[in-house]
N, C-alpha and C positions, 0 to 999 in steps of 0.2 A: 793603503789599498795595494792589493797585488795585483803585478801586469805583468803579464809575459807574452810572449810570441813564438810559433814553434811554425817553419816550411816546411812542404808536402817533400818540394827538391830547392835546393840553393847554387844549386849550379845551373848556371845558362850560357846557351851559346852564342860568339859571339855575333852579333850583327842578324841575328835569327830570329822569327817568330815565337815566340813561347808562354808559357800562362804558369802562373804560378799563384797557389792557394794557401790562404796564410789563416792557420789558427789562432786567435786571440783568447786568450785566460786569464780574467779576475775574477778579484775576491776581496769584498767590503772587509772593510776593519770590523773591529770588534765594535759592540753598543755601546756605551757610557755606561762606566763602573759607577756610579753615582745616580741617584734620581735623577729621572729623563727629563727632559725638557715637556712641556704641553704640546699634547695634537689638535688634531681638527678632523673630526669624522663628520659626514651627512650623506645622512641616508636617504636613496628614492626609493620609495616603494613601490611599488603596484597593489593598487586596491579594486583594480577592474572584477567586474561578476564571476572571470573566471577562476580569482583568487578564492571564494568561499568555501567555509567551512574549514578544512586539515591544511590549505597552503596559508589560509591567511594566520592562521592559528600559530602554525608552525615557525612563520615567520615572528609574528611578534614573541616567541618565546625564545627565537634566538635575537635580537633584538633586546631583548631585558637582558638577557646575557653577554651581550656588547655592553648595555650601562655596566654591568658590574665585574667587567674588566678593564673600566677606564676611570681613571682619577678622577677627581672634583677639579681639578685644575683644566682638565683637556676640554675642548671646543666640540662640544655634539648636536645632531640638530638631526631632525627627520621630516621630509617632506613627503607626501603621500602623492596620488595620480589617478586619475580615473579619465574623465574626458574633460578635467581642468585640476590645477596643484590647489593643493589644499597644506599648511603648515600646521602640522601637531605639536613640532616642537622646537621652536627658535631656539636659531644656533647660540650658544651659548656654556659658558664653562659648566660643568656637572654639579652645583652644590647642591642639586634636590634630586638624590638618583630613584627615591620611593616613589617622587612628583613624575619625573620621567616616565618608568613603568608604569604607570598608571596612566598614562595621557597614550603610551602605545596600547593599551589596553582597551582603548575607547576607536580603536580604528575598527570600518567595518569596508564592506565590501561595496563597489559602485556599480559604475557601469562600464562605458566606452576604455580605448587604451592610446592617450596621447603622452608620452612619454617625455617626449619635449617640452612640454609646459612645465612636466615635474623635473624634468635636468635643469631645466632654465632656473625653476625657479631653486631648484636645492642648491645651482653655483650662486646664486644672489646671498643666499643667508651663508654659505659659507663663508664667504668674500665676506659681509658684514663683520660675521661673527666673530671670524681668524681675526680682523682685522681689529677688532675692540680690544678682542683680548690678547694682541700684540704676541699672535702665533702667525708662521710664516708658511704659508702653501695650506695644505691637507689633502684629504683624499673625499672622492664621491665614491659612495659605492649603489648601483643602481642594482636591483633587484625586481624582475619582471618574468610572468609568464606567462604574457601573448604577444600577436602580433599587432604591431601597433597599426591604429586604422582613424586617426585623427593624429594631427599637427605636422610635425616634419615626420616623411616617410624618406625621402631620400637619403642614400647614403653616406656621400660624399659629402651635403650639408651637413650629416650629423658630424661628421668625422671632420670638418672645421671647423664645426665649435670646438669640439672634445681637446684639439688640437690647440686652440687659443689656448683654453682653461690648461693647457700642460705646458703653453709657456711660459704662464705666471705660476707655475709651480705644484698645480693643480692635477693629481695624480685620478683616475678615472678609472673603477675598476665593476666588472657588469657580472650579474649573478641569472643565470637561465633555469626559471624553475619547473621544475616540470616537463612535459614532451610538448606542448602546443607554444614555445616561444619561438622568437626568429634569431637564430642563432648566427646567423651571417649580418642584422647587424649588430647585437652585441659584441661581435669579437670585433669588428671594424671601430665601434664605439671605442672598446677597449686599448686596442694596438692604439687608436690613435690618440689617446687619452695616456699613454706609455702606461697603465696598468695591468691589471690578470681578468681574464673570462674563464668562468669553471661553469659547469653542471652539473644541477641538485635534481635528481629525480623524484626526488620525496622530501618529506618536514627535514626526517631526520640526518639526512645528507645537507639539506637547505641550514640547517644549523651548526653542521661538522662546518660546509663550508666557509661561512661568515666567520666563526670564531677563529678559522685559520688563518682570513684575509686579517683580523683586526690584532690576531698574536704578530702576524708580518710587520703590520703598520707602529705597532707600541715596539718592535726589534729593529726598527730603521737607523742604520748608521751611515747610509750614504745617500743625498738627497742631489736630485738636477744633475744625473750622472749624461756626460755625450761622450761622443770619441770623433775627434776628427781628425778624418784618413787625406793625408796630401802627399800628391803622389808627382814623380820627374815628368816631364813633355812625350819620353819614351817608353810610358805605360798608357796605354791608347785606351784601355776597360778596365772599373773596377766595379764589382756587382757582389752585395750579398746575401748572404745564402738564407739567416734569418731574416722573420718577417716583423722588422723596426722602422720605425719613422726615420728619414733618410732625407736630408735637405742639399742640394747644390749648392755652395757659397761660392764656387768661384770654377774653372776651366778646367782646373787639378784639385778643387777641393770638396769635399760631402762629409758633412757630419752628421751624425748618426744619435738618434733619442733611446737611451736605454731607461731611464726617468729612476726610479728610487729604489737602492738594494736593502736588504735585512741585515743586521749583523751576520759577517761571512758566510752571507750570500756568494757562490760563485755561479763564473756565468761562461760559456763557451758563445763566441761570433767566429764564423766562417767567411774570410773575403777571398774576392779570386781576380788575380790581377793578369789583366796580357797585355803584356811586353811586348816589342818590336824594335831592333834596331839596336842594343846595346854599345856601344862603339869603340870601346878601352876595356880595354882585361884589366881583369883583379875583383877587387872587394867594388862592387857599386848600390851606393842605397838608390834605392826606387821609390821608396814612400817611408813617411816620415805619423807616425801616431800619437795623437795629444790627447788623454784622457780630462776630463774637468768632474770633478766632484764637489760637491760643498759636506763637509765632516758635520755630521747631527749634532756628535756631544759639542762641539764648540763652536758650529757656523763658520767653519773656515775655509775657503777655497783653496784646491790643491790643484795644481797639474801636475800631471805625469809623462814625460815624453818617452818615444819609443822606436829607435830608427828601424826599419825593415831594408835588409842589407842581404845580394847576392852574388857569388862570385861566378864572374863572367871565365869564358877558360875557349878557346880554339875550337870550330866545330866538330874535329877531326878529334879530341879529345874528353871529348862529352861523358864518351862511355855508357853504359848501362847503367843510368838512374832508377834506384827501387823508392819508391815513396816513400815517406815515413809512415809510419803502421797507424800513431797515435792521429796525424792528422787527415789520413784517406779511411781512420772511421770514423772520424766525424763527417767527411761527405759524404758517406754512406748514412751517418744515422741522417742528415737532415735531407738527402733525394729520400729517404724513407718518411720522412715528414712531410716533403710537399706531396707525393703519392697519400698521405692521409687525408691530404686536406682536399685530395681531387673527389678521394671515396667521399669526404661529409658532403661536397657537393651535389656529386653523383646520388648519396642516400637521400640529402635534402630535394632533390627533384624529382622523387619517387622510384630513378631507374636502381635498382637491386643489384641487376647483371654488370655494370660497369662499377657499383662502389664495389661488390666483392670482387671483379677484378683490379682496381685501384689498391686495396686494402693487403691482396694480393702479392702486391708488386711491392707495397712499403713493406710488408711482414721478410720476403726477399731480401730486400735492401739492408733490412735491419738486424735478421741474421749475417751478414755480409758484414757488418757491422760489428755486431758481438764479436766474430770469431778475432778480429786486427785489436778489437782494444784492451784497455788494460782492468783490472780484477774491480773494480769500482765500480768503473762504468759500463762494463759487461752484467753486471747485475743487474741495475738501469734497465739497458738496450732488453735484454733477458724478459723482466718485467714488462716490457709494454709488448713481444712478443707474443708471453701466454695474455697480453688484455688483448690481443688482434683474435689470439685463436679462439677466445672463449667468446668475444665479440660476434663474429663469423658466424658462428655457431649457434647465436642467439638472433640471428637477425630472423629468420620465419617465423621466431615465436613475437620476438620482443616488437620486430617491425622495421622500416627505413627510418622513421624521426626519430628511434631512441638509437639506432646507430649512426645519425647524422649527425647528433650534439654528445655521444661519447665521441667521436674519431674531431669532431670538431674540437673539443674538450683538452684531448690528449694533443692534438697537433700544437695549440697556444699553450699548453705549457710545455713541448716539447722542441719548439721551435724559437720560443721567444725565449724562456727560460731556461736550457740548457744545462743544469746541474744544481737546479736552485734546491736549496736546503728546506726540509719540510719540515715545517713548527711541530 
């Protein structure tokens, strides 16, 4: 695994108030040059009335095409959902994948949308399933396009289950198909499950998408990835900038859920620390970073340590600090991210006037952004630009719910995922 660190400024003054913002950079190892080890996929469906006809279709067509990217060895299983779970196909290794297609072939369309019966019940046969055939964790991929109106609606409950099932290694990743789903708590599902939320407008994206999430899942080389940030008595706030599950363990300590990378996957985190009071000139570390991975190909657990170190100097000596370029755009691109996430808001509650001013303000921020960084990830920054401006553009035809769940869309993988490698 690659770990680096790069400061905004490393110079501080003595005995001063000051804040200092630290860019973190890795990058999973390579996959296993050798036959991979077995996974554990399970699928929730949605089978509510208002999947009928081209969603539900659509769906099981990418669906057969999940079987027949996964071995005979790997753990698959699918649970359906309407306004109780129903099991089409226990989890269980792949040796009948004709038997498989065939049995999502027989899914038809219900009624009601209680979502929680079918999470509940698709971590039950995971857990079974992983556990018979002596596979460790997996992933839920839930798949829904409405809003749920039966079982748990709350969000915060939803977001501690999700959160249990990713302590025991349980990766949680939500698929929003179509314009009528709730996309605020898919992504909450998601974040809190340490997986991805994307959005499928139609069959044929609904199928792009799934087959990208399950190329991720079969390129996995870093699994139950954290970092935890511990920091001296004389750093009073540390707050980050993505939006990661973040636990307090202790006065000076937070460790942080990044949950499972692709082969060289890399990832940018944004922390920001203030300081008070330094008291000794010279070199002084402030915080100290432990990264923990477990390695796919061999199951082995790795730390990484990583001091964060800045030299204290006279106030009278300080001088004219310029930031460093590479990491005052990344706090640019991600104030342009949280401005996205105010527009999905602002679109998801109907007001128009305030998401295209939010939308506004990121598109701003993120040219601010392009101009400081470097030819890579200026392309990037670049890219989600012309998707604001063509977005913007499209909101009086297309409407607020389809620009609520792209800007929603774009902000989790632009916020959570930061450079992640596209299959």
């Amino acid at each position: 695994m690659k770990f680096s660190a790069a400061l905004d400024v490393n110079v501080l003054a003595l005995e001063a108030t000051d804040e200092v913002t630290v860019l973190l950079e890795l990058q999973a190892p390579e996959g296993p040059q050798v036959d991979r080890a077995p996974t554990a996929l399970q699928v929730v469906l949605d089978r509510s009335g208002s999947m009928s006809g081209p969603p539900l279709a659509g769906a099981q067509k990418a669906l057969a095409g999940v079987v027949a990217q996964l071995d005979p060895s790997d753990v698959f299983g699918v649970v359906t959902f309407d306004d109780a779970a129903q099991v089409v196909i226990p989890a269980a290794p792949l040796s009948d994948k004709a038997g498989a297609v065939d049995l999502i072939s027989t899914i038809t369309p219900g009624g009601c949308t209680d979502l929680s019966s079918g999470y509940l019940r698709g971590l039950q046969e995971l857990r079974r399933g992983a556990r018979k055939a002596g596979v460790r964790g997996g992933t839920v991929l839930v798949i829904s396009d409405g809003h749920v109106n039966a079982g748990i609606r709350d969000h915060d409950e939803f977001a501690g289950i999700t959160a249990k099932a990713a302590a025991d290694g349980i990766v949680t990743s939500t698929l929003g198909y179509g314009r009528g789903y709730d996309e605020s708590l898919l992504s909450v599902i998601a974040r809190a499950g340490n997986g991805n939320h994307v959005f499928a407008d139609d069959p044929d994206a609904a199928g792009a998408a799934i087959a990208g999430e399950v190329a991720g899942l079969l390129a996995k080389s870093a699994q139950a990835v954290t970092l935890t940030v511990r920091w001296v008595p004389q750093v009073h706030e540390v707050s980050l900038y993505n939006d990661l599950p973040a636990h307090q363990i202790g006065d000076t300590e937070v460790m942080i859920e990044l949950g499972d990378l692709y082969a060289l996957e890399a990832r940018k985190l944004l922390l920001r620390m203030k300081v008070d009071g330094l008291a000794a000139l010279g070199l002084a570390q402030v915080a100290e970073l432990e990264l923990l991975y477990v390695e796919t190909a061999t199951l082995t657990e790795h730390t990484v340590s990583l001091p964060i170190s800045v030299n204290v100097v006279p106030g009278d000596e300080l001088g004219e600090r310029v930031p460093d370029p590479k990491v005052q755009s990344e706090k640019l691109y991600q104030e342009g991210q949280a401005a996205k996430l105010e527009a999905s808001r602002a679109y998801e509650s109907g007001d128009v006037v305030a998401g295209e001013a939010y939308l506004q303000a990121s598109r701003e921020r993120l040219r601010s952004a392009a101009q400081m960084a470097g030819e890579e990830d200026r392309a990037v920054i670049e890219g989600e630009i012309r998707m604001i401006e063509g977005l913007s553009a499209s909101v009086p035809v297309a409407g607020a719910a389809y620009a609520s769940k792209m800007t929603r869309d774009s902000y989790h993988s632009g916020n959570r995922k930061r450079g992640r490698r596209e299959e």
